[in-house]
C-alpha positions in Angstrom: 100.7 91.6 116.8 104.3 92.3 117.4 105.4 88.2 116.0 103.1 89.4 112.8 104.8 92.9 112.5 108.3 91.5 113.4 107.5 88.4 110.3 106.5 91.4 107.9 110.1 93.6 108.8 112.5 90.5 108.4 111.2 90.2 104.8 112.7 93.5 104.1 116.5 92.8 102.9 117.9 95.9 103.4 121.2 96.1 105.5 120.5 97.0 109.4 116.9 95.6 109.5 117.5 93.3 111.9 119.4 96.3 114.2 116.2 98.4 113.1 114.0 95.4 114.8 115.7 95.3 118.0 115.9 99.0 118.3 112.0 99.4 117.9 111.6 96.5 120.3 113.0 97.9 123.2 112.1 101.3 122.7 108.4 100.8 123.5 106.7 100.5 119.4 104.5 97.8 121.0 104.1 99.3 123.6 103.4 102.5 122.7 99.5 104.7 122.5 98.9 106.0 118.7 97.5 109.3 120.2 96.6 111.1 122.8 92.9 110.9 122.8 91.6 110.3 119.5 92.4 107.0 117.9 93.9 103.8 119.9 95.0 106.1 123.0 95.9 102.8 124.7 98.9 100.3 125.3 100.0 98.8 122.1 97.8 101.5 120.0 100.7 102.3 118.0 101.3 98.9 116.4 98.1 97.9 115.9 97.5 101.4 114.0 100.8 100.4 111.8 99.5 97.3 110.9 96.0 98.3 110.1 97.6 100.9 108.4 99.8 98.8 106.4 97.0 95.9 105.4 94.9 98.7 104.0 98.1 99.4 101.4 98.0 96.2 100.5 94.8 96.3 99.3 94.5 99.8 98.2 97.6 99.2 96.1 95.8 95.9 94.7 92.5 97.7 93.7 94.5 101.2 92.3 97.1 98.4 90.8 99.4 101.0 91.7 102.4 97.9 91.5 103.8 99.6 94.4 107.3 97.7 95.8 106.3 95.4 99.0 109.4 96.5 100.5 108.0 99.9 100.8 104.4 98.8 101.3 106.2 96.8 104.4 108.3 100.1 105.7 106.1 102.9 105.0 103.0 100.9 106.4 104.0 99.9 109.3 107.1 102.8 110.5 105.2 105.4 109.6 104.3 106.2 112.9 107.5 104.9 114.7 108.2 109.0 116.1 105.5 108.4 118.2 107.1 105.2 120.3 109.1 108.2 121.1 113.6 108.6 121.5 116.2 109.5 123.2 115.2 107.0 125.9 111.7 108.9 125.8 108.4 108.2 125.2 106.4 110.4 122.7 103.6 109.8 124.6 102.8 110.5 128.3 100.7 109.2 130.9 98.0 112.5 131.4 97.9 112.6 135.1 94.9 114.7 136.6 95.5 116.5 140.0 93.4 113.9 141.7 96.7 111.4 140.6 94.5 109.1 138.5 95.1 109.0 134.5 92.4 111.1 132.7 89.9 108.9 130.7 88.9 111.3 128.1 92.6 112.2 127.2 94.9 109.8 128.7 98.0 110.9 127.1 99.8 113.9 126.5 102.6 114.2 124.2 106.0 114.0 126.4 107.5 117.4 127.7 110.7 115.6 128.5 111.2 115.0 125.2 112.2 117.8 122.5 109.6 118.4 120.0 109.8 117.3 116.4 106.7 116.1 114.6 106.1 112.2 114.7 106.6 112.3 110.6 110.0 113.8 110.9 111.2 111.9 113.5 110.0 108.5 112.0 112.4 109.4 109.1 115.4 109.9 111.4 115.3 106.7 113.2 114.2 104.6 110.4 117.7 106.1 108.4 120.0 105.3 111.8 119.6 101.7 111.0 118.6 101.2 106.9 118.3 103.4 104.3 114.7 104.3 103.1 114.1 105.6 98.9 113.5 108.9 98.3 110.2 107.9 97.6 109.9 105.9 101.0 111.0 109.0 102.6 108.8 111.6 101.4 105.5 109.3 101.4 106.6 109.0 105.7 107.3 112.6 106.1 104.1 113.4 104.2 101.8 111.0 105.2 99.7 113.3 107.1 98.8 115.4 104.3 97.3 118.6 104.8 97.3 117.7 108.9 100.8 117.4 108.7 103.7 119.9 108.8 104.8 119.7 105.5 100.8 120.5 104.3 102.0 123.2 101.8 105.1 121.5 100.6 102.8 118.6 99.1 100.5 120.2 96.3 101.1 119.5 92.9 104.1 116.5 94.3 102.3 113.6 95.3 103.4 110.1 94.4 101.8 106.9 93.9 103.2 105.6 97.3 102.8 109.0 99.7 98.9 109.2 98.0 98.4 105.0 99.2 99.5 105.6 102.7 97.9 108.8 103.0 95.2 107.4 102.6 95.6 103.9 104.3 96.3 106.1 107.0 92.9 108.0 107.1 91.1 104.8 106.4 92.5 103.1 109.1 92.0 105.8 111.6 88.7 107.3 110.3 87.2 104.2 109.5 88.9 100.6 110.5 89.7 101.9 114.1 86.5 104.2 114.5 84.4 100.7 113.9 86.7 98.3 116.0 86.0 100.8 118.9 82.4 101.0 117.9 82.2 97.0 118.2 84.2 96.6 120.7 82.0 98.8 123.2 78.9 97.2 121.9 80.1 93.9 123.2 81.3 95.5 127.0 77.5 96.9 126.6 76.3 92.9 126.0 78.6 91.5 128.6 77.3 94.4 131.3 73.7 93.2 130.5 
């Protein structure tokens, strides 16, 4: 996943990509859970929910022929997400240790205490724009991607563009429907092998 997701980023020719890949890199985006509990709570959750996230543009922006620019298919696929690998040195995400000292199995992660508060969208934006510069475009479709579950859920009525209404939705899909079924499959064949 991360040679794939590192590929797709170095076709992006904007100035400070290749300072934007290293950055990401060490902070932990590979590493990184997508959520607390809900979908891909686990090591690497994060880019594997950016790339599903991303491939459903792809096609959702082939069957709307929307003619949407790669570039931004590329960026606001796959970074949408990036505030949630965390800053400052910090993880977004933490370990949710019970009393008992073992990691809790229905919610394994909290978000991070250590770390100031900022919703994932906004902070996405900010270190994406340390290293390249986004389009306006590119910028609201990130800080909006959540839609009406985000924070900006009554700034977005009656302002939605081709490119925030793609990844809103290649963002539900993924979640709601790509991940829910992976996970689905996936404990149908640890059922199999138990047998």
């Amino acid at each position: 996943m991360r040679d794939t997701i590192i590929k797709l980023l170095e076709q992006v020719k904007r100035p400070g990509m290749t300072d934007l890949i290293e950055h990401i890199t060490e902070r932990g985006f590979f590493d990184a859970p997508c959520s607390t509990d809900k979908h891909l709570s686990c090591e690497g959750g994060l880019a594997r929910h950016s790339f599903n996230v991303f491939d459903v543009m792809l096609h959702l922006n082939n069957t709307f022929t929307a003619e949407l620019p790669y570039e931004s298919l590329v960026l606001c696929g796959l970074l949408h997400d990036l505030g949630k690998m965390g800053d400052h040195a910090k993880p977004y995400y933490a370990p949710n240790v019970l009393k008992s000292g073992t990691v809790s199995a229905a919610k394994p992660y909290i978000t991070n205490k250590d770390l100031i508060y900022l919703p994932h969208e906004v902070r996405s934006v900010m270190i994406i724009e340390r290293f390249i510069e986004l389009t306006e475009d590119e910028e609201a479709a990130i800080l909006w991607h959540n839609g009406l579950y985000g924070a900006f859920k009554y700034d977005i009525p009656g302002k939605e563009t081709q490119l925030y209404m793609v990844l809103h939705f290649a963002d539900m899909w993924a979640s709601r429907v790509v991940e829910e079924r992976n996970a689905l499959i996936s404990e149908a064949l640890k059922e199999k092998e138990a047998e």
